[in-house]
C-alpha positions as CSV (number, residue, x, y, z in Angstrom):
1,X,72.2,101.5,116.6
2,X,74.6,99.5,119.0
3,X,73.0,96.1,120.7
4,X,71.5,94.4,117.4
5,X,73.7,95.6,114.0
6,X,73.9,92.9,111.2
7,X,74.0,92.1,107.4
8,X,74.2,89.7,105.4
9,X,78.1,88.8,105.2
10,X,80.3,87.2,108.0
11,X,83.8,88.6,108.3
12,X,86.4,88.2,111.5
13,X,89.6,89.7,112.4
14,X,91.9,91.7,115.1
15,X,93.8,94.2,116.0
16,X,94.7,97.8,113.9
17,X,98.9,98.1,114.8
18,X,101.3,98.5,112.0
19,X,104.7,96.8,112.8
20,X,108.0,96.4,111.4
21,X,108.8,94.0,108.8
22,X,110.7,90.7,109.8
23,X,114.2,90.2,108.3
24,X,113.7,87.0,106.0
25,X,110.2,85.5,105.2
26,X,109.0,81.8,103.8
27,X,108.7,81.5,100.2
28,X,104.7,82.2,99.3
29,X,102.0,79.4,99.3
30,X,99.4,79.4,97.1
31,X,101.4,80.2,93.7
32,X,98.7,78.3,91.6
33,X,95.9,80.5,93.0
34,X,94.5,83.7,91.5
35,X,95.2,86.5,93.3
36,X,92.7,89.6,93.7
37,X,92.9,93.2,95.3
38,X,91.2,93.4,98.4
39,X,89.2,96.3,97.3
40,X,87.6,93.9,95.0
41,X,85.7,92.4,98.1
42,X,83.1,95.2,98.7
43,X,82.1,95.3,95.1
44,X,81.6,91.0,94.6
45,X,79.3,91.5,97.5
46,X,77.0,94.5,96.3
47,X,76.6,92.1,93.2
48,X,75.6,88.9,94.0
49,X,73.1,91.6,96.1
50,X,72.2,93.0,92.8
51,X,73.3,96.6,94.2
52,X,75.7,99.1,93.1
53,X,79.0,99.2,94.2
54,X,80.2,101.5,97.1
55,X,80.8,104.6,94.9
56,X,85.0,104.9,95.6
57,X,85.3,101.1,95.3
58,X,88.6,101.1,93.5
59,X,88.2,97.6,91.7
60,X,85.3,95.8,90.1
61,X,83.8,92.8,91.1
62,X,85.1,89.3,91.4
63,X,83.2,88.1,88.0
64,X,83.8,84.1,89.4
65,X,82.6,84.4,92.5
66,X,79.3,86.7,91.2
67,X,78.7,84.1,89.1
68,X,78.9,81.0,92.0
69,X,77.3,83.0,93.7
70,X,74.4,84.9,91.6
71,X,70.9,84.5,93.1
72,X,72.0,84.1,96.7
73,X,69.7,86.9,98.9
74,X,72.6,87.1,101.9
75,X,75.8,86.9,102.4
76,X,78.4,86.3,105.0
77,X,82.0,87.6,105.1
78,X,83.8,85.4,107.5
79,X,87.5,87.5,108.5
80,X,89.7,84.9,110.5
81,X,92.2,88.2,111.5
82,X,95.9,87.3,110.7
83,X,95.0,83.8,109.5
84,X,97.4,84.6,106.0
85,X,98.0,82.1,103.2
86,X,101.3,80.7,103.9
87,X,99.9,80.1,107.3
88,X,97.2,78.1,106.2
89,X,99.7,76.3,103.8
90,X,101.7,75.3,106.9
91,X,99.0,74.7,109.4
92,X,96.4,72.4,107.1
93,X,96.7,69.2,109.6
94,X,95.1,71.5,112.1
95,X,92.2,72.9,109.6
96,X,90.4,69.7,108.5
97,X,86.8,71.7,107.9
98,X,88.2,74.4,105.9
99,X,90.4,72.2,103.9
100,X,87.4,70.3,103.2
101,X,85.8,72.9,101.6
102,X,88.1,74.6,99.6
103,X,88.2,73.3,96.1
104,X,90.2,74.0,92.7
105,X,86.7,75.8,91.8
106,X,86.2,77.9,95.0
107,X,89.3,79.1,96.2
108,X,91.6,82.2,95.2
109,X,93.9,84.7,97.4
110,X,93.1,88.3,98.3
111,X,96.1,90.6,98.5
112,X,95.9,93.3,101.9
113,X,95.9,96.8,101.0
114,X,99.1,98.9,102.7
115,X,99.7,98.6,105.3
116,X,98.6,95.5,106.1
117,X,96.7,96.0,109.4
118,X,93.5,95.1,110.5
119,X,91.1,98.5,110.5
120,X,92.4,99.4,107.4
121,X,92.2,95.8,105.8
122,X,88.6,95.2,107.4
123,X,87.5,98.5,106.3
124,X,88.3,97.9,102.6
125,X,86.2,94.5,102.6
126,X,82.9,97.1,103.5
127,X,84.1,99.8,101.1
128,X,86.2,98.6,98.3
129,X,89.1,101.7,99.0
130,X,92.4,101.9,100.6
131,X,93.2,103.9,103.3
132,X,94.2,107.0,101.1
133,X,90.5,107.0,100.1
134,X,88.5,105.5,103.5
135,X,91.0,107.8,106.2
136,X,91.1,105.1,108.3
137,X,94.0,105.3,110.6
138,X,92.5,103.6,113.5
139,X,89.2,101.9,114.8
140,X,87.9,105.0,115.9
141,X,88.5,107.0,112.9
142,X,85.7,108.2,110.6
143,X,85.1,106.6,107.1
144,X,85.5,109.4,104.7
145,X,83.8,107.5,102.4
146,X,81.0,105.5,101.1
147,X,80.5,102.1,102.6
148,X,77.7,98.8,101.8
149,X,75.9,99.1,105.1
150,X,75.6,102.1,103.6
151,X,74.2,101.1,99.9
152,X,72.3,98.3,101.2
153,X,70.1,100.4,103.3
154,X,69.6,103.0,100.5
155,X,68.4,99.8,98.8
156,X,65.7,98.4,101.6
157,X,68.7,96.0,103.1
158,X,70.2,95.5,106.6
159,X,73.6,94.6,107.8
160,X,75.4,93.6,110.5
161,X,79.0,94.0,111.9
162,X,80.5,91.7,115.0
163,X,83.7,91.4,116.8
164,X,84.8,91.3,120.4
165,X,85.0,94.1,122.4
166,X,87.1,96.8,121.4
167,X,88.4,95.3,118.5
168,X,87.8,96.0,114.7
169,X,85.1,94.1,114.6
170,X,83.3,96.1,117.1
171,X,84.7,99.2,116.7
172,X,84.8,100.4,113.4
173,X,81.9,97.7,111.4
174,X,79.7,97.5,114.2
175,X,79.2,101.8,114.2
176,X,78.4,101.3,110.3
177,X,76.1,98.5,110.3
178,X,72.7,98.2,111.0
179,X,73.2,95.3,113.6
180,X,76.0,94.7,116.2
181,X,76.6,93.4,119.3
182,X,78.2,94.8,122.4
183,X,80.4,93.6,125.5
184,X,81.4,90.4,123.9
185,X,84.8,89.2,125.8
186,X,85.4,85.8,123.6
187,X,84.8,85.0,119.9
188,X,82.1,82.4,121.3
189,X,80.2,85.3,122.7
190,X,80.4,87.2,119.4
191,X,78.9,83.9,118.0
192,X,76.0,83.6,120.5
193,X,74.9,87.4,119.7
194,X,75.4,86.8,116.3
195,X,73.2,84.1,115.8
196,X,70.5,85.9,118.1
197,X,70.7,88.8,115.7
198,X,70.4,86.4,112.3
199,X,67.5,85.0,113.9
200,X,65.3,88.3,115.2
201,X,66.7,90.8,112.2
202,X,67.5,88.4,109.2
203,X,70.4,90.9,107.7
204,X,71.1,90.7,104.1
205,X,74.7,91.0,105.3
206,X,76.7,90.0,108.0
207,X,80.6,91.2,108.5
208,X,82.8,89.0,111.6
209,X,85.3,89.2,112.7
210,X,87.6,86.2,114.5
211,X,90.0,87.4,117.1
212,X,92.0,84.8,118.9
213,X,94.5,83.7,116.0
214,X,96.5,87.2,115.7
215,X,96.0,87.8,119.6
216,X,98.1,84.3,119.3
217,X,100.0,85.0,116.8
218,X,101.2,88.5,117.9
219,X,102.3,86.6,121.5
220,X,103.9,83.6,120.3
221,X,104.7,83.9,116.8
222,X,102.4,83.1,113.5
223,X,103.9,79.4,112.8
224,X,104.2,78.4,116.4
225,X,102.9,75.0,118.1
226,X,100.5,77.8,120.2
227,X,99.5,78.8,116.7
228,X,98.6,75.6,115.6
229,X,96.2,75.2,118.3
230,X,95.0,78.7,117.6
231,X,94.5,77.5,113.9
232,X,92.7,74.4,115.1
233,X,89.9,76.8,117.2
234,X,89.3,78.9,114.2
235,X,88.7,75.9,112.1
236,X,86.2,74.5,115.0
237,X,84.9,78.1,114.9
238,X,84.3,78.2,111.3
239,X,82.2,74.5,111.7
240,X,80.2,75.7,114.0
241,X,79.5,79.1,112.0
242,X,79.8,78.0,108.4
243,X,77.0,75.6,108.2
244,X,74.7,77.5,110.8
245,X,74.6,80.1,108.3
246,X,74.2,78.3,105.4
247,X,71.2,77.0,106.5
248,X,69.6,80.3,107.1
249,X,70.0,81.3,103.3
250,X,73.5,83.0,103.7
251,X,76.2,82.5,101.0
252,X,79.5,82.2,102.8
253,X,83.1,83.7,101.9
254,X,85.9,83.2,104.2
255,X,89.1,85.0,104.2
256,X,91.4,87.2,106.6
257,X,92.6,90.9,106.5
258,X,95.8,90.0,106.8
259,X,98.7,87.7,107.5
260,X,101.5,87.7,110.3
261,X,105.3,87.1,110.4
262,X,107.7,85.7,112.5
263,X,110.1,88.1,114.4
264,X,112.9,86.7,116.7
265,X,113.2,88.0,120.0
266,X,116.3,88.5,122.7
267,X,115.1,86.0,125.0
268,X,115.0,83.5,121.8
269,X,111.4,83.2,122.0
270,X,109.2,84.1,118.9
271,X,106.4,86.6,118.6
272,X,104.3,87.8,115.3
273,X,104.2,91.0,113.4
274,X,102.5,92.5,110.2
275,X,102.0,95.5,108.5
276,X,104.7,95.5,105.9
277,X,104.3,94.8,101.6
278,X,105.7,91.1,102.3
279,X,103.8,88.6,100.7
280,X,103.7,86.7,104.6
281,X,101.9,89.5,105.2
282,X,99.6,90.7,102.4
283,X,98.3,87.0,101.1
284,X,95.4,85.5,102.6
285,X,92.7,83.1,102.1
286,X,89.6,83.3,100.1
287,X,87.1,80.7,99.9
288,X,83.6,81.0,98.7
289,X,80.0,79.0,99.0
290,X,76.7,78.6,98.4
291,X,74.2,78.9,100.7
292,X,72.6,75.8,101.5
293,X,75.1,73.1,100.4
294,X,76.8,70.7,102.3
295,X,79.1,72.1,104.7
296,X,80.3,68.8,106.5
């Protein structure tokens, strides 16, 4: 199934490279916020679902987000790729929505498996496993393991993975859902076909993945003024999406696969990196809602 795969979780990210670590990183944002394995994703989904777990899921649910979250009948993972924690720390005058709906009851930090790249981090959030246990190496590499599209339509459930073209999104979650769409060139176009398939198919879950922040980041550095801006069209990306989605019945849980780092070039211009252990590039966002509320 190609033109129409979806679900009911909303996740968005980029590309799959692993890069070299940069020589000196910020001190971490965050410190106050629990911090939780990204395999732990997969597994908080399947149960506010009320479905078992992907069976090499390597940690258990997130019990306070099952709980905000219990009775909800979709859900929507929401993957802003390379939109890390300290990031968000530094760029919050350009994210007015999502700082709006973060709270000190809804919010924590996910930790990237190793290394921190996008297939293998984007993978995990459908599977629960690192890339020891899922194989994946790139976008095109075969899951060696069991995944929620997966358990959700052993369990009379539909999904639904999205990206743009030939990236993660599209790629790798798009062949494992039920739904996807195909030959989207912008994020905007993943959103119109996205919303088309929510409408005809009704997915309990829905994976997307947002591109333009690390294709920013990657060409002009993670903490740039271009990055900024890029932060400021994810936010106006994630007020168009968030409350859409909400409204259809769809609890909503944002977060990225991974962050980025700054990395000095000859010219003395800056570009953006990640795939190392650093905390720059592991940390990143995780926010959770109910479907339903208000999303302003």
């Amino acid at each position: 199934m190609n033109v129409s795969r979806l679900s009911s979780v909303a996740l968005v990210s980029l590309s799959c490279v692993i890069l070299p670590a940069a020589a000196s990183e910020a001190p971490p944002s965050g410190d106050a916020l629990q911090t939780h394995p990204m395999q732990a994703l997969a597994p908080t989904v399947a149960a506010i679902l009320g479905v078992p777990a992907p069976k090499q899921a390597e940690a258990p649910p997130i019990d306070r987000i099952v709980k905000d979250l219990q009775g909800s009948d979709k859900v929507a993972i929401l993957g802003v790729d390379a939109f890390g924690a300290a990031i968000w720390n530094k760029m919050r005058g350009k994210t007015p929505y999502l700082n709006s709906l973060a709270t000190n009851t809804n919010q924590a930090q996910l930790r990237s498996v190793l290394p921190s790249v996008t297939c293998v981090n984007f993978v995990c959030m459908i599977t629960g496993a690192s890339q020891k246990t899922t194989g994946i190496v790139t976008f095109d590499s075969q899951l060696q393991c069991e995944d929620l599209c997966s358990v959700l339509r052993a369990n009379g459930m539909k999904s639904g993975g999205f990206g743009r073209k030939d990236y993660t999104g599209d790629r790798l979650l798009g062949r494992y859902a039920d739904f996807s769409v195909t030959d989207m060139i912008s994020d905007q176009d993943v959103l119109a076909g996205l919303m088309k398939v929510v409408e005809a198919k009704k997915p309990e879950f829905v994976i997307v993945q947002y591109g333009q922040t690390d294709d920013v980041f990657h060409a002009r550095g993670p903490f740039s003024k271009e990055a900024a801006e890029a932060c400021a069209g994810a936010d106006a990306w994630l007020q168009q999406i968030v409350p859409w989605l909400r409204a259809r019945g769809y609890a909503i849980i944002i977060t990225a696969d991974h962050g980025q780092h700054d990395v000095a070039k000859k010219d003395g211009t800056t570009s953006g990196k990640h795939g190392t252990a650093s905390d720059l590039d592991c940390l990143v966002p995780l926010v959770w809602l109910r479907s339903g509320e208000r999303a302003n």
